[in-house]
C-alpha positions in Angstrom: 108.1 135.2 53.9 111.5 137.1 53.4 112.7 137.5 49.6 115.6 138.6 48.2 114.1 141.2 46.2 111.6 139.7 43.9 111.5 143.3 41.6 115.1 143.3 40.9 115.3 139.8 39.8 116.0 136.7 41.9 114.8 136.7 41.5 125.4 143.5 32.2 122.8 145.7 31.2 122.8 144.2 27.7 120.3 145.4 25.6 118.4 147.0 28.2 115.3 146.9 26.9 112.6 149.1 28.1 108.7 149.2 28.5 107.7 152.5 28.5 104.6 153.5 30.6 105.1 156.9 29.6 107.5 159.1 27.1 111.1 157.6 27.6 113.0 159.6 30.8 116.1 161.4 31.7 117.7 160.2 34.8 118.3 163.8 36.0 114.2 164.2 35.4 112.8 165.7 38.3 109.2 163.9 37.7 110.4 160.6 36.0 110.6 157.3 38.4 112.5 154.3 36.7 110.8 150.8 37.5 112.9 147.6 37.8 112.4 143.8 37.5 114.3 140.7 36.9 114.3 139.4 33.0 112.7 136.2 34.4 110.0 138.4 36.2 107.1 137.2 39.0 104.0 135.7 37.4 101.2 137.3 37.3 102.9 140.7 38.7 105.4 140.3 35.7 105.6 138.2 32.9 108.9 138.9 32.6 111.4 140.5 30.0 110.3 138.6 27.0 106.4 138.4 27.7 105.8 141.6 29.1 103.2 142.8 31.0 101.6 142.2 34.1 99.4 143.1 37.4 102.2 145.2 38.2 102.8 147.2 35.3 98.8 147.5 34.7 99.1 149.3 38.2 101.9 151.6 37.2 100.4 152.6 33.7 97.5 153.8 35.6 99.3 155.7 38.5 101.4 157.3 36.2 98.4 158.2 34.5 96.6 159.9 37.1 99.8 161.5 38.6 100.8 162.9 35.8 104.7 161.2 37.2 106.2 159.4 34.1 107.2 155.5 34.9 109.5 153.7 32.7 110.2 150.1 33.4 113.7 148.6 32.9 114.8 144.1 33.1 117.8 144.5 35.3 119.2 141.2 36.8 119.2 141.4 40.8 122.8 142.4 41.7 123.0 144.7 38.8 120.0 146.2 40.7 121.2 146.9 43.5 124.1 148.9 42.4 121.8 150.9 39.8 119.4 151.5 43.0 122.0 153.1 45.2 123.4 155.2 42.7 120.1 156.4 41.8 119.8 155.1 38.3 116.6 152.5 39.4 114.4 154.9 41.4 111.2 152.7 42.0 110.4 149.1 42.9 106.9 148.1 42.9 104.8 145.7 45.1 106.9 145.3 47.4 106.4 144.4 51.0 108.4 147.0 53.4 110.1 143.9 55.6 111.8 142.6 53.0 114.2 145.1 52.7 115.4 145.1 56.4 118.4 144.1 57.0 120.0 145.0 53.3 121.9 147.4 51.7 119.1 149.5 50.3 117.2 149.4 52.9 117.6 153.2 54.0 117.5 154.6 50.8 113.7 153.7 50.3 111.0 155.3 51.2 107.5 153.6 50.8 103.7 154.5 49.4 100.7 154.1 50.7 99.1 150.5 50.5 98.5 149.8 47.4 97.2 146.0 47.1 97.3 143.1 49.7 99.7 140.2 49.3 98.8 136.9 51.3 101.0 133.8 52.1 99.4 130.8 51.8 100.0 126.6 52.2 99.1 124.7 49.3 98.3 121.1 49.4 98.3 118.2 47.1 94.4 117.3 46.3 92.8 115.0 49.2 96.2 115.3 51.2 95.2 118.5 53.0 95.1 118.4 57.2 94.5 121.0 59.2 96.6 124.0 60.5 96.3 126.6 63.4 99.7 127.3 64.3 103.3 126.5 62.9 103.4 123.3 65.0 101.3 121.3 63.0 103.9 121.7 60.2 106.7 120.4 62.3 108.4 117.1 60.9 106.8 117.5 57.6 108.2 117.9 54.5 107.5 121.3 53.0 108.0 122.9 49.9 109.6 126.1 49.7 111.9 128.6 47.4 115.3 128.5 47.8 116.4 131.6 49.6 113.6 132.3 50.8 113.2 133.1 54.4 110.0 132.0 56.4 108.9 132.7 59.9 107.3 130.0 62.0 108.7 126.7 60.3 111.9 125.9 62.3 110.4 122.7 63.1 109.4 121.4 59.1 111.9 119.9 57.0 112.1 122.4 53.9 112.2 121.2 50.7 113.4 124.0 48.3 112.7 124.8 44.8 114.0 127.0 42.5 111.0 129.2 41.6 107.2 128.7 42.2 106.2 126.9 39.0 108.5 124.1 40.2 107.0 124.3 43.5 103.3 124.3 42.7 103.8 121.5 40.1 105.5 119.6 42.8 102.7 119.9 45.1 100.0 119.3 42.2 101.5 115.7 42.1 102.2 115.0 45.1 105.9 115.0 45.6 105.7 117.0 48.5 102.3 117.5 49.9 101.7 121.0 51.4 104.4 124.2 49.9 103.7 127.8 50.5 103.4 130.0 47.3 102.2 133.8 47.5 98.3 133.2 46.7 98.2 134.9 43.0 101.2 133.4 41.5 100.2 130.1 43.1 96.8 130.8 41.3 98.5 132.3 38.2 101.0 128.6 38.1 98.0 126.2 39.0 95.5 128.2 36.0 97.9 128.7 33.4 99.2 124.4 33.9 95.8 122.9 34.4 97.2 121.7 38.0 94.6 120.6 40.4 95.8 122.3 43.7 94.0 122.8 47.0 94.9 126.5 48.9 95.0 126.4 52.9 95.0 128.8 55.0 96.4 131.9 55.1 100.1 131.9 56.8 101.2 135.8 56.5 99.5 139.3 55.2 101.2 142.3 54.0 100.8 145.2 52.3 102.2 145.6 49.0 103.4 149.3 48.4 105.7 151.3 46.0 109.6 151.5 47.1 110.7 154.7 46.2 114.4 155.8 46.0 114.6 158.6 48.9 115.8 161.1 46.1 112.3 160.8 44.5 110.7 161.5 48.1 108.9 164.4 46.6 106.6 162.8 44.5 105.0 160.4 46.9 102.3 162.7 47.7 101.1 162.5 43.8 101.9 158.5 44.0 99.9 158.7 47.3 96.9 160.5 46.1 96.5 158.4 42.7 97.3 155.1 44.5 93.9 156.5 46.6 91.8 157.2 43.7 92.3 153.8 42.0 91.8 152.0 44.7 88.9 153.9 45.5 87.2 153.6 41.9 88.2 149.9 41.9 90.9 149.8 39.7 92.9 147.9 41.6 90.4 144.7 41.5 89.7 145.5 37.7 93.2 144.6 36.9 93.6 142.0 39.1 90.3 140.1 37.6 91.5 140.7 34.2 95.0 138.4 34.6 93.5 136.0 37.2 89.6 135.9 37.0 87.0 137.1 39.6 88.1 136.9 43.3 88.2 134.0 44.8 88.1 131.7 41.0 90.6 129.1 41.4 91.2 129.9 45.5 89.7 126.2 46.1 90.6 123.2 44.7 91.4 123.8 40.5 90.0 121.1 38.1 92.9 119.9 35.6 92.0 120.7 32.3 91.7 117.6 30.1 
């Protein structure tokens, strides 16, 4: 899956209100990286502008913290974005795969971290209504639920149905409106927890790395980001923070009792 950078906001500056992960930063800092996400933000990676939080910034408060790099994160809608990323005013995007940004106009001023957690694609199915899948075939002449804008490999042959974000798409599917979507596997978890839907996951359609997107002028410090990305992965820090918004692994990857 292709998206229109999820970071920036599908997803001006008003108020610009900021969530500090470490003392506030100068732009012209030399060891300062400025983090960016839509107001509306990306369940459970972001809560978004009035919630706060997130897996994503739970990762950045610790990287910063063991590279000693100061993070700030600013709500910037997307097009506002991408002007603030070329001229050097939004320095950092985080989890972010490093194909979808082929093919824009950012795409050569970012240079990317090492892996830092894996994303996963995945079909989601209306309870009982699941059939099997082995190749993108056996989704062809089927209705299927998808986000508008959205690019996805391997369904020319399915009749998209598009949504406006992945709430609307996982409730859709939870009832049966369209049987089978495909959601990213934690905020279809996230959606399906936080609603009391009663979802069944399929198999997995695409894997990728999610990695920090660093503005080329900030090249320098991706060693540091490198090294701490290492170490908290290493001393399971990544997992830690991932349990603590959506559970232990694998809770709520089958098919999710509603609450009553």
């Amino acid at each position: 899956m292709s998206r229109p950078l999820p970071s920036f906001g599908r997803r001006g500056l008003l108020a610009l209100p900021l969530l500090l992960l470490a003392p506030p930063a100068r732009a012209e800092d030399w060891d300062v990286l400025v983090n960016h996400v839509g107001p509306e933000g990306w369940p459970p990676y972001y809560y978004g502008e009035a919630a706060g939080g997130g897996i994503a910034l739970d990762l950045l408060a610790e990287i910063a913290r063991l590279s000693g790099i100061r993070i700030e994160t600013r709500y910037v809608p997307m097009k506002r974005g991408f002007v603030q990323f070329r001229q050097g005013i939004l320095t950092l995007e985080t989890l972010v795969a490093d194909h979808w940004r082929r093919g824009t106009e950012i795409e050569q001023l970012i240079v990317y971290s090492d892996p830092l957690m894996q994303g996963e694609e995945v079909l989601l199915f209306t309870p009982g209504r699941a059939f099997p899948v082995s190749g993108p075939g056996d989704l062809a002449g089927r209705e299927v639920a998808t986000i508008r804008h959205y690019s996805y490999a391997g369904i020319d042959g399915a009749r998209r149905v598009d949504m406006p974000q992945e709430a609307t798409l996982v409730v859709s599917v939870a009832k049966g409106v369209v049987p089978v979507g495909i959601v990213e596997r934690n905020v279809g978890r996230h959606i399906a927890r936080s609603m009391g839907l009663a979802v069944e996951f399929g198999p997995v359609r695409d894997s990728y790395a999610y990695r920090l997107g660093v503005h080329r002028d900030k090249a320098h410090l991706l060693p540091r980001l490198n090294a701490a990305i290492r170490r908290l992965r290493d001393e399971g820090g990544v997992e830690r923070i991932v349990e603590r918004h959506l559970g232990p692994s694998g809770a709520g990857d089958g098919s999710l009792a509603r609450r009553r």
